[in-house]
N, C-alpha and C positions, 0 to 999 in steps of 0.2 A: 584403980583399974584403968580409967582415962590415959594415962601419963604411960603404963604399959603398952596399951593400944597404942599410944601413938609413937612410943618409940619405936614399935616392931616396924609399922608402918614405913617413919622415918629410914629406917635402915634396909627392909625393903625397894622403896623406891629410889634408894639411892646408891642400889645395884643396877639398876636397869639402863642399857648403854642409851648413850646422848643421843646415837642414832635415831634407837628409837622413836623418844620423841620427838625429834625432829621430824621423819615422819608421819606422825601423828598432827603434830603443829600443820604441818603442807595441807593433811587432807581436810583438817577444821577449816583452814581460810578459803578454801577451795568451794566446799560444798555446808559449811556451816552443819557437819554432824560428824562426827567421828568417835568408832569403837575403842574403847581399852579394853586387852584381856588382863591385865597383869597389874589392877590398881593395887588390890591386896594380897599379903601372902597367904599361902594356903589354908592356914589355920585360921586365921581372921575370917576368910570366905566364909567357911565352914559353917563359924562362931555366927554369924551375920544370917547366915540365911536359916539357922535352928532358930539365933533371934525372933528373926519373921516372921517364920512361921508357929512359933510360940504367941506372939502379938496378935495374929489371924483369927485366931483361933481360942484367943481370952476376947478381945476388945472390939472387935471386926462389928462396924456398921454397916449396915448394906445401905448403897446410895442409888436409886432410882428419880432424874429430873432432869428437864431442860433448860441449857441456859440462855438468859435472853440475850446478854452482851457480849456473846461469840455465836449469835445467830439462831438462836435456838437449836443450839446442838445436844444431842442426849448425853447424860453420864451413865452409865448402869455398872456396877461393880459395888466391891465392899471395901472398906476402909480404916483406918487407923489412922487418926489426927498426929500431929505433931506434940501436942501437951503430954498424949497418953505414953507417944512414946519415949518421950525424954524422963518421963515418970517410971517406967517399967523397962525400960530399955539401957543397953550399956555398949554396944559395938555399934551400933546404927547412929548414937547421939555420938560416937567419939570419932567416925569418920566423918561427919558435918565438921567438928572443930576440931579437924586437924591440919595443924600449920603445914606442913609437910602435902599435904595431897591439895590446899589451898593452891601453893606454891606450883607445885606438878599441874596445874591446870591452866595456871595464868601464862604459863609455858607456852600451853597447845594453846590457846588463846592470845597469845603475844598483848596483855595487858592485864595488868591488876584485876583480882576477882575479891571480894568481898562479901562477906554475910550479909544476908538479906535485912535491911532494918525494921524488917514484920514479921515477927518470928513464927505465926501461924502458917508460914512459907517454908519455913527453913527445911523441912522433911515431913513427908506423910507419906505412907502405907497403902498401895491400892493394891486390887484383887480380882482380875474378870475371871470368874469360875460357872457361868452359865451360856448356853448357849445366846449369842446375841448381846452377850457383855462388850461392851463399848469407852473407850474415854474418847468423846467425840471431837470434830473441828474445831482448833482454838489456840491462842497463841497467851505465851503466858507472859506476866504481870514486868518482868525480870529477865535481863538478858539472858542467863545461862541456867540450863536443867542440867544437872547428871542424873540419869537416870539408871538404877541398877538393877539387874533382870536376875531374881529370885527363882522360878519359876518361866515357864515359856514353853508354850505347845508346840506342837507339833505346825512344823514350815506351814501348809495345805489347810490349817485350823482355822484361819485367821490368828488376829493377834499381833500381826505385821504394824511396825510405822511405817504411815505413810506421810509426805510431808513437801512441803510447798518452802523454797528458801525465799529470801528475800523479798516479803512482803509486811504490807502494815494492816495492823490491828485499827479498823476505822469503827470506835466506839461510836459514834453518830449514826450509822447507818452497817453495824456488824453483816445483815443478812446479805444487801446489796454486795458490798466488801468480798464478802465467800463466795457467794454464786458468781460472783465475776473472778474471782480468782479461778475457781473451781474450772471453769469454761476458759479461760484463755491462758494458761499455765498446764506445764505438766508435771504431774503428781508425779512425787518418788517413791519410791515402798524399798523396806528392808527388813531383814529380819535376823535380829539378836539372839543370840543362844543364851540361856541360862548360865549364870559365873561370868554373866561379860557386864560394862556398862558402859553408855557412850554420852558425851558432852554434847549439848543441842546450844545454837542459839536460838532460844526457844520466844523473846519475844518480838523477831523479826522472822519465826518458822511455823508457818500455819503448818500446823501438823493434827494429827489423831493415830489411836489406835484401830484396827480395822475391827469390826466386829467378829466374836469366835463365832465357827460353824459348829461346834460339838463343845457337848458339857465336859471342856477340858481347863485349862488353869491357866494365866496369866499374873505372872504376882513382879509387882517392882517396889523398890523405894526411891522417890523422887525427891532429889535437894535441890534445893536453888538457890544461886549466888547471885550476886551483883557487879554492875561494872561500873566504874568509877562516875558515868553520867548518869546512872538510875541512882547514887545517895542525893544528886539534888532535882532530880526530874520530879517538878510538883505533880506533874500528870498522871501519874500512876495509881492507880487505884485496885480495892482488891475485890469486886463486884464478884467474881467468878467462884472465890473461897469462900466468904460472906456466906452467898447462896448455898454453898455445899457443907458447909462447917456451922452454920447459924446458930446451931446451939452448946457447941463446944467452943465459939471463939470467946471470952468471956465478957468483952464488950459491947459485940450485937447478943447474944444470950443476955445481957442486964436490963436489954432498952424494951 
């Protein structure tokens, strides 16, 4: 089934004119966030978001907590680790490893992209379906997110990314880091529609999702690659997942 997936893929995006991406590439180095409509064809879409919501809806934890090493920012949503869904899952694990959308990314990126080498990274399942559901302030572990928008409320609901480019993750002092970002920076905000997804450089983009105003739904799946100086950056650490995976990662779960 893999090796289907990926050839539709393959030959999918290898319709789509150069231009294209080309513009795509501009507005990534530009502003370090940039939407794709047209990652998958339509059938895969389709296949991907029943996926989802089939996984929501078996395996879905709800995660209510704050983290200390992005400042004590709130999570509130529900979730679906990466094990469960490589486990249960068949169109979500074969767009992580597909060479072809790897390749299409490093494009808009104008360098090599890379599998994460912590696989408790590599894709997980979030869910804000309450009012006040949140993935708060925080920059991730890994240069690049794709993030794919299953699900997305209404514009006025919250739900929005909001997001700060070109800053750093000061694990020493997280809280200091953000209030001062927060106060002398100005926030962006945008908002994705459902069937789209867009590439972040997510660990140089303080971002968050905004909290919903109404018990409405926010459903994504987030991947994360690498870039050629995060496989030897000893610095990186994974405190944020740890905290939220604790008893699914099977490591910290043993100790």
């Amino acid at each position: 089934m893999q090796s289907l997936i990926h050839a539709s893929i393959s030959d999918h995006l290898g319709q789509l004119p150069e231009q294209f991406l080309k513009l795509l590439s501009a507005e990534f180095s530009s502003s370090h966030i940039v939407a794709i409509t047209d990652l998958l064809p339509s059938h895969l879409k389709t296949a991907f978001h029943e996926e989802a919501a089939r996984l929501l809806q078996q395996d879905a934890k709800r995660r209510d907590l704050t983290i200390d090493s992005t400042g004590g920012t709130p999570r509130h949503y529900q979730s679906v680790g990466r094990d469960v869904i490589k486990e249960h899952g068949t169109v979500i694990p074969a767009v992580f490893t597909s060479p072809d959308i790897l390749a299409f990314l490093a494009q808009i990126a104008d360098e090599p992209l890379h599998r994460v080498p912590y696989e408790p990274e590599e894709y997980i399942l979030n869910s804000q379906n309450q009012t006040g559901d949140t993935h708060g302030w925080h920059w991730d572990d890994y240069t690049y997110a794709l993030i794919w928008i299953v699900e997305a409320p209404d514009p006025l609901s919250g739900g929005r990314i909001e997001y700060v480019p070109q800053t750093q993750w000061d694990k020493d002092a997280p809280r200091d880091a953000l209030n001062s970002i927060l106060q002398t920076r100005e926030v962006r905000s945008r908002y994705v529609e459902a069937g789209t997804c867009y590439l972040m450089k997510a660990s140089t983009t303080l971002h968050r999702i905004a909290p919903l105003t109404s018990n409405t739904r926010r459903t994504v799946v987030v991947y994360t690659f690498a870039s050629e100086a995060d496989l030897s950056d000893e610095a990186i650490s994974h405190e944020t997942m740890e905290a939220i995976y604790n008893a699914e990662i099977p490591t910290i779960a043993a100790e």
